[in-house]
C-alpha positions in Angstrom: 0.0 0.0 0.0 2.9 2.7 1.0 4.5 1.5 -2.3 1.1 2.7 -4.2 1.0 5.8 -2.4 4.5 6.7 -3.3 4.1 5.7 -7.0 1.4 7.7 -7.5 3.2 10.4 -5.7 5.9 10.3 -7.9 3.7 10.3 -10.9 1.8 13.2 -10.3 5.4 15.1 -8.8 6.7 14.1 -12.9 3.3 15.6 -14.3 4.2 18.9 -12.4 7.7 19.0 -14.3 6.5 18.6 -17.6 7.8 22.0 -19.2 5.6 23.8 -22.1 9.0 23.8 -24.1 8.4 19.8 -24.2 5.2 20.0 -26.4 6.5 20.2 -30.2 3.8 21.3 -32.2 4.2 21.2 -36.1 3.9 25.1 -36.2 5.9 25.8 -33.4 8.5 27.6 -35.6 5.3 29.8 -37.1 4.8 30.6 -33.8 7.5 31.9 -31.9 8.4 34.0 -35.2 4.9 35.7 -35.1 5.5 36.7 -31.4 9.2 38.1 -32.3 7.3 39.9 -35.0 4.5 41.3 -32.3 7.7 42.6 -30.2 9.1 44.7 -33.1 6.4 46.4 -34.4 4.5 49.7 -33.3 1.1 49.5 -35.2 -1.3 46.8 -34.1 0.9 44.5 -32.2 -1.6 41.8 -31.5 -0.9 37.5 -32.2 -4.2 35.6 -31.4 -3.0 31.9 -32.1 -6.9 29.6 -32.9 -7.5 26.3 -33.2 -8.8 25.7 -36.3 -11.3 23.4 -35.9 -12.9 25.0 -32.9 -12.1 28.6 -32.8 -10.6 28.2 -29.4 -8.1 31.1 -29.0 -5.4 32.5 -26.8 -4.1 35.9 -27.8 -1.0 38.0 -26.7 -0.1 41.9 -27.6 2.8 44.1 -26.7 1.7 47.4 -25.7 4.8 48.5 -25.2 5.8 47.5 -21.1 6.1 44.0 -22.0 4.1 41.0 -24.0 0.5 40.8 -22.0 -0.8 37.4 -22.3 -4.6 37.1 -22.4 -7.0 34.2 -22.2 -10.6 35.4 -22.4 -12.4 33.2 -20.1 -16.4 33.3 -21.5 -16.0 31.1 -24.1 -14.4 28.5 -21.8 -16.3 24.8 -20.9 -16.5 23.9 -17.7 -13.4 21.2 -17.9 -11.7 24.1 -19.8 -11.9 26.3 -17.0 -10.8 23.7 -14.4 -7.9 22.7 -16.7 -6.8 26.5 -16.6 -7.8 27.4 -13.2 -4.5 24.3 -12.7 -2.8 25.6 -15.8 -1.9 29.3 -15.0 -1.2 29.0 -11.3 1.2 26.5 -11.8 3.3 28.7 -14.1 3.1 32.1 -11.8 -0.6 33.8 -13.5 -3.6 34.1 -11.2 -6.9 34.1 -11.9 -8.1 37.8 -11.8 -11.8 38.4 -10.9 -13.2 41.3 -13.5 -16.5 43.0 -13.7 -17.4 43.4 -17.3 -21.1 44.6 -19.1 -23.0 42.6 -20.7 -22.5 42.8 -24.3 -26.6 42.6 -24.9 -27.5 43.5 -21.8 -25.1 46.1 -20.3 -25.8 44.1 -17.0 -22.6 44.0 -14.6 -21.1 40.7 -14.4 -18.1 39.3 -12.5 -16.2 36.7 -14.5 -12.8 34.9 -14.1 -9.6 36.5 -16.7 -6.2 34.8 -17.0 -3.9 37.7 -18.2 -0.1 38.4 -17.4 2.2 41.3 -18.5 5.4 40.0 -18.7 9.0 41.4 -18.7 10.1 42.6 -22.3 13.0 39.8 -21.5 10.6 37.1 -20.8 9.0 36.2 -24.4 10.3 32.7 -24.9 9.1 32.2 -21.2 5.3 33.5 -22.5 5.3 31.5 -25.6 6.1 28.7 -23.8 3.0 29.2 -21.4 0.9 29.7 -24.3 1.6 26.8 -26.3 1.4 25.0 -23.3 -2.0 26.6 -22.6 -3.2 25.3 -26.2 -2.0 21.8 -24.8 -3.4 21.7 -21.4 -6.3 23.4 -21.7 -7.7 23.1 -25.1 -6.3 19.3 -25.5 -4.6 20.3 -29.0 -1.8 17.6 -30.3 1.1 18.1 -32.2 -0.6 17.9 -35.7 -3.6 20.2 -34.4 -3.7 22.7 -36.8 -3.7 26.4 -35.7 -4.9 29.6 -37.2 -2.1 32.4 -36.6 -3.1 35.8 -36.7 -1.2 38.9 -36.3 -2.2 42.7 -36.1 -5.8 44.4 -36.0 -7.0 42.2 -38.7 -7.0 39.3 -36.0 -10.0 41.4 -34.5 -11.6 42.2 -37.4 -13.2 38.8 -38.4 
């Protein structure tokens, strides 16, 4: 029984180490060059990375104090929500409660956000989380295919 406890111990202790840099998603390379891109440029410095199939999205921007890391939150299952409300934490973002309005309604409503501004330095660090994110929280594999948009015209669909 001890031995069982310890296994299991040491399973879930592994699980915790598993680093976003481990996934290796086909478009990977796509990636990480559209967020260097986001970094350089003054107009409309927006990435919003979707998964095709779903429209399931985490987006990113540099406003000019550091990359800000967004994951809007409404859109979000149930499981989704659990998965990032495990997710974030364990990589330093906490969940932030907002008030928002109603889009419809203008009716006050108190939801859950995960966004983080991070130092200019950190980008690998944020791309990392991301693509971890798409992993963890949206179950995407390697082959998943993903829908990279850059600049206003990510918003404007």
């Amino acid at each position: 029984m001890t031995i069982r406890i310890v296994a299991i111990g040491l399973s879930f202790f592994a699980a915790l180490l598993v680093s976003a840099a481990d996934y290796d998603h086909v478009q990977r390379s796509e990636i990480e060059e559209a967020f260097a891109q986001m970094m350089t440029i003054q107009d409309d410095p927006f990435v919003i990375l979707e998964v095709a199939a779903t429209g399931q999205f985490i987006q990113a921007a540099n406003f000019g104090s550091g990359p800000f890391l967004d994951l809007p939150t409404d859109g979000l299952s149930q499981e989704e929500m659990q998965r990032a409300l495990k997710y974030f934490p364990s990589h330093g973002i906490s969940p932030l409660e907002q008030r928002a309005a109603h889009p419809e309604t203008q009716e006050i409503y108190t939801h859950i956000v995960f966004t983080h501004t991070f130092d200019s330095s950190e980008l690998d660090r944020m791309v990392q989380i991301i693509i971890g994110a798409l992993y963890e929280i949206y179950g995407i594999a390697d082959d998943t295919p993903l829908t990279i948009q850059t600049g206003l015209a990510a918003f404007q669909q």
